[in-house]
C-alpha positions in Angstrom: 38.9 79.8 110.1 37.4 80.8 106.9 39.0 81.0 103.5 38.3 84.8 102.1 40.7 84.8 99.0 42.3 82.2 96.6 44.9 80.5 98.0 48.4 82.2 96.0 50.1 78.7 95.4 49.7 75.1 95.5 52.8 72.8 97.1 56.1 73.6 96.7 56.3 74.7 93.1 56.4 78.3 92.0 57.0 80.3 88.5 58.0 84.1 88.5 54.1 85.2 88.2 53.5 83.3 91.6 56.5 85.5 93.2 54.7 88.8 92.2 51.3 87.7 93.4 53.3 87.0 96.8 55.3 90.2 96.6 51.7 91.8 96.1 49.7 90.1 98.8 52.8 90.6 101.5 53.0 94.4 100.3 48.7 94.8 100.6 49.5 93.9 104.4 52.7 95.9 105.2 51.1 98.9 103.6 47.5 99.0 105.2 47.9 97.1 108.0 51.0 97.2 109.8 51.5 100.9 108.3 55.1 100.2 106.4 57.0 102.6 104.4 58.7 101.2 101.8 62.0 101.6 98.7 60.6 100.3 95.7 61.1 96.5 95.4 63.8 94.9 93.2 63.5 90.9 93.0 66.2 88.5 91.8 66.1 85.0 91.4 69.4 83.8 91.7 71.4 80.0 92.5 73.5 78.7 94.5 76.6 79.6 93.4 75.7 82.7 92.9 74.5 83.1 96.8 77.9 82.4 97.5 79.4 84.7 95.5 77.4 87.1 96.9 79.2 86.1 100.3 82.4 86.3 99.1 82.1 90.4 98.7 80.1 91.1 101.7 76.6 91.0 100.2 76.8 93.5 97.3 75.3 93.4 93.8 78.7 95.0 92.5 82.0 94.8 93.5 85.9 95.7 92.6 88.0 92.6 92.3 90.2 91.4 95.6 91.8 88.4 96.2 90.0 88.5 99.5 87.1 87.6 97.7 88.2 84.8 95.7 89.2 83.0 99.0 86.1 84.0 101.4 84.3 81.9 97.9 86.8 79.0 98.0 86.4 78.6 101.9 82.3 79.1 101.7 82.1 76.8 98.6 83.8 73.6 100.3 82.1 74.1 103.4 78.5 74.1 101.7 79.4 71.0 99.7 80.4 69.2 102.4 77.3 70.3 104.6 79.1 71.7 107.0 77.0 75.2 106.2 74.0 76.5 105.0 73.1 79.3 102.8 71.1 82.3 103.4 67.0 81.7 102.3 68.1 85.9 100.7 70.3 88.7 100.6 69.2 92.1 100.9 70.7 95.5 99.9 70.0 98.8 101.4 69.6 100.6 98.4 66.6 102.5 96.5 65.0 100.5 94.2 65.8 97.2 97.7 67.3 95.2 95.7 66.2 91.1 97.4 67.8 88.5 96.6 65.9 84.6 96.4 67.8 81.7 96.2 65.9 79.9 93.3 66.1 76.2 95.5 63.4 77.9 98.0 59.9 76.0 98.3 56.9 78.7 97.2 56.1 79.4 101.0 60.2 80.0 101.7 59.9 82.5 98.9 57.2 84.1 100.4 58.8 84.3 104.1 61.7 86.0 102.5 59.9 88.3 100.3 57.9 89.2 103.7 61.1 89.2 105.5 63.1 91.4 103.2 61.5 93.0 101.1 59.1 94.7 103.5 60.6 94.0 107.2 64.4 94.8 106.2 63.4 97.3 103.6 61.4 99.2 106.0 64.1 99.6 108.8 66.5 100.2 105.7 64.3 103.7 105.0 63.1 105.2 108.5 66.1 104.2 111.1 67.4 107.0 111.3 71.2 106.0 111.9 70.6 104.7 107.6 69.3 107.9 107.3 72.0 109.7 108.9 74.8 107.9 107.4 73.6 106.1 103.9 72.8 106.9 100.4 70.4 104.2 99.4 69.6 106.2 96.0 73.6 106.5 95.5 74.8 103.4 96.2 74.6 101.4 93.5 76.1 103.9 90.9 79.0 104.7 93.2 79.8 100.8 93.2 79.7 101.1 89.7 82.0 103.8 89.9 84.1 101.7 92.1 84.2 98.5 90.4 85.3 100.9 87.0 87.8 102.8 89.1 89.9 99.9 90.3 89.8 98.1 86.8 91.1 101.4 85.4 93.8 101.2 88.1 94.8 97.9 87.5 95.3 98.8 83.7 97.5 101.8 84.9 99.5 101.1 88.2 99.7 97.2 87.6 97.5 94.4 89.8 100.0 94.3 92.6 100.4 97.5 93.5 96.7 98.2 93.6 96.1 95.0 95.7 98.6 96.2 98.5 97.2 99.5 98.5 93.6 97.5 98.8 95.3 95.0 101.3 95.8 97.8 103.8 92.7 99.3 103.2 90.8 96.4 103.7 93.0 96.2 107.1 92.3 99.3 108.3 88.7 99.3 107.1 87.2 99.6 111.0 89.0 102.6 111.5 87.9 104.3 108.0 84.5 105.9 110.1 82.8 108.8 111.1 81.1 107.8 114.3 79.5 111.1 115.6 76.6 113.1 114.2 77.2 116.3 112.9 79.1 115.1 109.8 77.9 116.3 106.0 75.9 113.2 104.4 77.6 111.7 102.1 76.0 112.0 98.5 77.4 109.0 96.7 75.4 110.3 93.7 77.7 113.2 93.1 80.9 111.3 94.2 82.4 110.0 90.5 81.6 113.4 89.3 83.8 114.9 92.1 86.6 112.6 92.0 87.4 114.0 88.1 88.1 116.9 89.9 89.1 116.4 92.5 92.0 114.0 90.7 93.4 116.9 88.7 93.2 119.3 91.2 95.6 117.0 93.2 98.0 115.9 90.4 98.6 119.5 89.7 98.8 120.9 93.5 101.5 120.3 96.1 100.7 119.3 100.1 101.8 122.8 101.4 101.9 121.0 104.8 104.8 119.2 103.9 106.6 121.6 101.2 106.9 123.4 104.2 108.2 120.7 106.8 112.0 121.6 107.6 114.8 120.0 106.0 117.9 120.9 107.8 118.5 120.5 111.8 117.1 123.5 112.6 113.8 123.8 114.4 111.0 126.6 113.7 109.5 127.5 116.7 106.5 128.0 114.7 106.4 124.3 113.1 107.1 123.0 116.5 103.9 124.7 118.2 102.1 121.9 119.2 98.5 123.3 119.3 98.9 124.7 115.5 100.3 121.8 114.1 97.5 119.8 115.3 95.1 122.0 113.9 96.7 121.9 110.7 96.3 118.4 110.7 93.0 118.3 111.8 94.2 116.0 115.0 93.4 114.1 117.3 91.7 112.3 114.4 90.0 108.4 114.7 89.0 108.3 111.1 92.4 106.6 110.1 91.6 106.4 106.3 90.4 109.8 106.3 93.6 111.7 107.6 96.1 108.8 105.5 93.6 110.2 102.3 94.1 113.6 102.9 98.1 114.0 104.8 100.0 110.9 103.9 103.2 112.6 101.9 103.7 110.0 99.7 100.4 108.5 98.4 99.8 108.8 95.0 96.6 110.2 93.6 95.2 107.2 92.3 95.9 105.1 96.0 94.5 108.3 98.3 91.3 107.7 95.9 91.1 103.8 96.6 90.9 105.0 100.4 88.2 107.1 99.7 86.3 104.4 97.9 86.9 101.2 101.0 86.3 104.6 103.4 82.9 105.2 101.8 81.9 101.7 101.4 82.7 101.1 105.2 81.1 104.3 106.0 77.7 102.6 104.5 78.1 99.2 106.4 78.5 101.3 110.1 74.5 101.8 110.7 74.3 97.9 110.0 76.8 97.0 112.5 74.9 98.9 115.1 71.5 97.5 114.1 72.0 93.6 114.3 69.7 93.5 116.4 66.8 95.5 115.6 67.2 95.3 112.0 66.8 91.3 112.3 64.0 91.8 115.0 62.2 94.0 112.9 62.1 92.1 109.7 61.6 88.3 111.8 58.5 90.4 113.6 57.2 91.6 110.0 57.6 88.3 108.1 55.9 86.5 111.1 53.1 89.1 111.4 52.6 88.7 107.3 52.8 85.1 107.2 50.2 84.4 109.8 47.6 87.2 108.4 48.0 85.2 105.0 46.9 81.9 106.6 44.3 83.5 108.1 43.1 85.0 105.0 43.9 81.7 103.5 46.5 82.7 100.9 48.2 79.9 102.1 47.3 76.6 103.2 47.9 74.9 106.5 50.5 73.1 105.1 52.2 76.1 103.9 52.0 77.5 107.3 53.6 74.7 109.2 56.5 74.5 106.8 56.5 78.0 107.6 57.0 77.9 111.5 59.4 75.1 111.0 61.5 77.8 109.4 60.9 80.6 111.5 61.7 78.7 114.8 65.0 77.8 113.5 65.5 81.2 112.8 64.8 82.3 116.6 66.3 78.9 117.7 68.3 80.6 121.1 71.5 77.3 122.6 70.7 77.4 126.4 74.6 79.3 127.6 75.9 75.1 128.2 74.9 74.3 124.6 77.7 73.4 122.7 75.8 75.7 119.4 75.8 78.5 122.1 77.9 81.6 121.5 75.9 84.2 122.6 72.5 86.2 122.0 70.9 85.1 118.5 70.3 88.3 117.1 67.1 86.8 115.6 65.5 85.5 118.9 66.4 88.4 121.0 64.9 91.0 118.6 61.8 88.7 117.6 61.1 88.7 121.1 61.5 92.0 122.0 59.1 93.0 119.5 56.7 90.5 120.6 57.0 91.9 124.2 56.6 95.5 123.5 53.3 93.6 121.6 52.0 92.3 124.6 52.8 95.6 126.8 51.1 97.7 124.6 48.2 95.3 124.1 47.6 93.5 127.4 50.4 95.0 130.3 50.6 93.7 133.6 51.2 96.0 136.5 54.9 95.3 136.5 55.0 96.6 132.9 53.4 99.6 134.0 55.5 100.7 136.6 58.6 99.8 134.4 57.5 101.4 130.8 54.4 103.8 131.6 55.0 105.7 128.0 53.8 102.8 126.5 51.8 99.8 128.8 48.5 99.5 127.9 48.2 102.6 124.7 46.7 100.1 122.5 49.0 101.5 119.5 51.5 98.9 118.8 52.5 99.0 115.7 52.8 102.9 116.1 54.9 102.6 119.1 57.3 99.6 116.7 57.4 102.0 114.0 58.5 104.9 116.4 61.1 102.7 118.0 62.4 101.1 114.6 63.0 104.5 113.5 64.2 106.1 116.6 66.6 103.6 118.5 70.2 101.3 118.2 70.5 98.2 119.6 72.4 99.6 122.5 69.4 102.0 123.2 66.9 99.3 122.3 68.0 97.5 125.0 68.6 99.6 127.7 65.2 100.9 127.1 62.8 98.5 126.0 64.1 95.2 127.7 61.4 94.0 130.5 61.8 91.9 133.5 59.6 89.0 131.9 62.1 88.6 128.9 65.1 88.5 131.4 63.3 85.9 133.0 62.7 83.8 130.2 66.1 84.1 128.7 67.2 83.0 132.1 69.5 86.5 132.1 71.9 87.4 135.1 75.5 89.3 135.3 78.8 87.3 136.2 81.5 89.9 137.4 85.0 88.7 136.8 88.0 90.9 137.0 91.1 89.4 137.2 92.5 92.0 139.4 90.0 91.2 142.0 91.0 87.7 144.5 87.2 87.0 144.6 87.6 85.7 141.5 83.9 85.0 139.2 81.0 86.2 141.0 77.6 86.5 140.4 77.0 90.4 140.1 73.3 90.9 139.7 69.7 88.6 139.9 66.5 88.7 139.0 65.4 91.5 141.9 64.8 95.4 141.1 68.3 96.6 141.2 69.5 93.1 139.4 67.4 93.9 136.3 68.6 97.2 135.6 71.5 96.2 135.7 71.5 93.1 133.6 69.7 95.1 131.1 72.8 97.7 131.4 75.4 95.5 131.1 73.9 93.8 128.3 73.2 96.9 126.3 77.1 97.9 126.9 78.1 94.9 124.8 76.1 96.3 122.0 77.5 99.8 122.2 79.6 100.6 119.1 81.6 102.8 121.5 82.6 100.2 124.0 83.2 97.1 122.1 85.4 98.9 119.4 88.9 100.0 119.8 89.0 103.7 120.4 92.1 104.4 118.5 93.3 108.1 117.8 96.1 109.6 115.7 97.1 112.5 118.4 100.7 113.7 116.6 103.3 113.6 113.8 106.7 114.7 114.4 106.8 117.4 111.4 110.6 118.2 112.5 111.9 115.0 113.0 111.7 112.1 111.5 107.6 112.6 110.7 107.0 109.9 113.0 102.8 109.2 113.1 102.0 108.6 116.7 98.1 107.0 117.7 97.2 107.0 121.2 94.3 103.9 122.3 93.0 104.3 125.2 92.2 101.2 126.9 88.7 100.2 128.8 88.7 98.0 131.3 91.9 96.7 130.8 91.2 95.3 127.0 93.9 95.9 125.1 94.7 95.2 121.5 95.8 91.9 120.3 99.8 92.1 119.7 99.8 89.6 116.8 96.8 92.0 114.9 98.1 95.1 116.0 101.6 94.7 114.7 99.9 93.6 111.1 97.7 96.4 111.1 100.0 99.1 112.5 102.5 97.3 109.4 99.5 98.2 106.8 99.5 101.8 108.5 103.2 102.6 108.0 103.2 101.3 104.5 100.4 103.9 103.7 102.2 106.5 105.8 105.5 105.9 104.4 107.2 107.0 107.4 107.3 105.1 111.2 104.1 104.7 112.8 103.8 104.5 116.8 100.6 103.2 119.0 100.9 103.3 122.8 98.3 101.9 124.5 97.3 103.8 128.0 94.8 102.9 130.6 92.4 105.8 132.1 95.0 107.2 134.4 96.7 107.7 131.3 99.9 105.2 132.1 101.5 103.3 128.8 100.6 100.1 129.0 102.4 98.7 125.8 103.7 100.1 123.1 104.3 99.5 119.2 106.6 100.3 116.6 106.2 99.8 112.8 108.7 100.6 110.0 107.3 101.0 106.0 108.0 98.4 103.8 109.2 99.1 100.3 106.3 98.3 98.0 105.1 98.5 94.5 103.0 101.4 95.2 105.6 103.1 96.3 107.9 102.5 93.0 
């Protein structure tokens, strides 16, 4: 292999002028040859300490203060000291300029796996997914943090610490439930957002909820009130964005606390594509960094030594426990997605005929990073898989379906194999675990008893017979009544639509309230 540029570092060590001649040979091969599209790059350099601070408030550059944060620190900080965890090699943010990360203890060739990694491999899926696109305002963030961070001191100053951490506290609790799952929705512009909450502030301190001026006070009953189908219109029900309808129709909140819900609403609003993407967004940016890293050594921009510390890295990165492993607990997003790109590689390069008959749109086109670049944009994980997962990969991940239902005398049994009808269905069963609308609890407020007592009632339907955990659902249904201010109800009913259990919380005087 011969040598056709200057190598970009000697050994380990590296100075800030080395990191841009990295950043600039990694870009000169996401841009011309793999076809990238890009954020401007933001690099930091930062230690330690400050890598676990970053932990501590779930990645982002700023952040309002929680006591949540402080802890998640305190528990990450032992555990590092003592060895009993590692830190991230980078932290990314999906933001325009992409703001990377570096941890200043890397080695020159780590710093230029994670530059490959992030800045170009994480940064691209950040831009073209289209769930980021849908749902995310990289040019918006960062100001609206700012705006955040601001807006709680402020509140702190006014309202007093406690009663804007228990406001937070069930925020934070019912974070999950703050989202808008379904297309259709107006993008959020987080650029306009501070201006708008001015406004919208006044306009709230000076006007009364006309829902509830108008709620009866005596034993009568209107007729009207009590039509069900107008009173859920009013309220905009049935509604699963719990933060959304306690913003805008809890009696009680003040101004200031239905703004904090709109703030954790937003912020969890921007972290839903990433949930959704594990998989992908890791594959993507394992497949870029490798693809990068090996085209420098070829160019030799980095030595053979370089390289090998390299690959040491990158297969602990795609390191996948066999299922009796005691390290095992479940898929590595890293080494599923890694090779899953590398597969779809090899079918659109060299496909055999059972890659033919089982993805004919794209076996043997000789386009593969234009088919990659029109799956990263295009596809979920849960799509990603049910689509794109082969036969051979099943195979080599040793993949097969255990059917257990406890209803069932037959006990565990093995469901499906490695024959025709067996891989479609692993492949089906494994995309359901990845599939935001099966694995999350699809919990509903359906009614409030205007002429009663104002009662909240939610409705969860249950799927295959997974209900809620009692010991979480009574704290976070306690979070929800303190918000509501009145008693909160959940039942849980199975698809026949039979009450399986059912819950009850009370509000708790707190400061907020006072």
């Amino acid at each position: 292999m011969t040598a056709t540029a200057e190598p970009l570092f000697q050994g380990a060590d590296w100075d800030f002028l080395t990191l841009q001649r990295i950043h600039d040979a990694c870009e000169g091969i996401a841009r011309s040859e793999l076809g990238l599209d890009v954020y401007p790059n933001q690099i930091e350099v930062i230690t330690a300490e400050q890598m676990l601070d970053a932990y501590s408030s779930v990645g982002m550059p700023l952040f309002y203060k929680h006591w949540s944060f402080g802890k998640h620190f305190a528990f990450h900080e032992a555990s590092y000291r003592k060895g009993l965890m590692g830190l991230a090699y980078e932290i990314v943010i999906n933001s325009s300029p992409c703001i990377s990360y570096l941890m200043e203890e890397n080695t020159a060739t780590m710093q230029a796996l994670v530059i490959a990694h992030a800045a170009f491999g994480h940064n691209h899926f950040f831009k073209n997914n289209y769930l980021f696109k849908q749902w995310t305002d990289a040019n918006g963030i960062l100001d609206y943090l700012e705006f955040a961070k601001t807006y709680v001191a402020q509140c702190e100053e006014r309202q007093g610490r406690l009663a804007v951490e228990q406001t937070l506290d069930a925020a934070h609790a019912l974070m999950s439930h703050g989202i808008d799952r379904y297309p259709g929705k107006k993008k959020l512009d987080l650029g306009a957002e501070e201006k708008r909450a001015g406004r919208r502030r006044l306009h709230e301190e000076a006007a009364f909820n006309d829902l509830w001026r108008t709620v009866p006070t005596g034993p009568a009953k209107s007729d009207a009130m009590l039509n069900v189908e107008r009173r859920r219109k009013l309220l905009g029900l049935p509604q699963e964005n719990l933060l959304y309808f306690l913003e805008k129709t809890a009696p009680r909140l003040q101004p200031w606390q239905r703004e904090l819900l709109r703030i954790v609403r937003h912020i969890a609003q921007y972290f839903y594509p990433q949930s959704q993407t594990k998989v992908m967004n890791e594959g993507t940016a394992t497949y870029v960094h490798y693809r990068i890293m090996k085209r420098l050594h070829e160019q030799g921009r980095i030595s053979d030594g370089n390289f090998l510390e390299f690959l040491q890295s990158h297969t602990n990165v795609v390191f996948q426990p066999d299922f009796d492993d005691p390290r095992f607990s479940g898929f590595n997003p890293y080494a599923l997605g890694f090779a899953m790109m590398q597969d779809i590689e090899r079918i659109v390069s060299n496909p055999d005929d059972e890659d033919r008959e089982w993805f004919p749109e794209i076996a043997g086109n000789g386009d593969v990073m234009g088919v990659l670049r029109n799956i990263w944009a295009n596809y979920r994980d849960e799509s990603f898989i049910g689509q794109y997962l082969s036969p051979r990969l099943m195979r080599h991940f040793r993949m097969f379906h255990l059917h257990d239902d406890p209803e069932e005398r037959a006990g565990v049994k093995v469901d499906a194999i490695h024959d025709e009808r067996g891989y479609r269905r692993v492949r089906r069963e494994l995309a359901k675990q990845y599939d935001v609308g099966f694995i999350d609890a699809n919990i509903e407020v359906v009614d409030v008893d205007l002429a009663g007592d104002r009662r909240l009632m939610l409705r969860h339907a249950v799927v295959k017979g997974a209900q809620l955990n009692e010991a979480d659902a009574r704290r976070v249904l306690q979070h929800l009544a303190d918000l509501w201010s009145y008693d909160v109800s959940l039942v849980e009913v199975d698809a026949a639509d039979k009450v399986l259990k059912e819950y009850v919380a009370n509000p708790r005087a707190i400061a907020a309230a006072a």
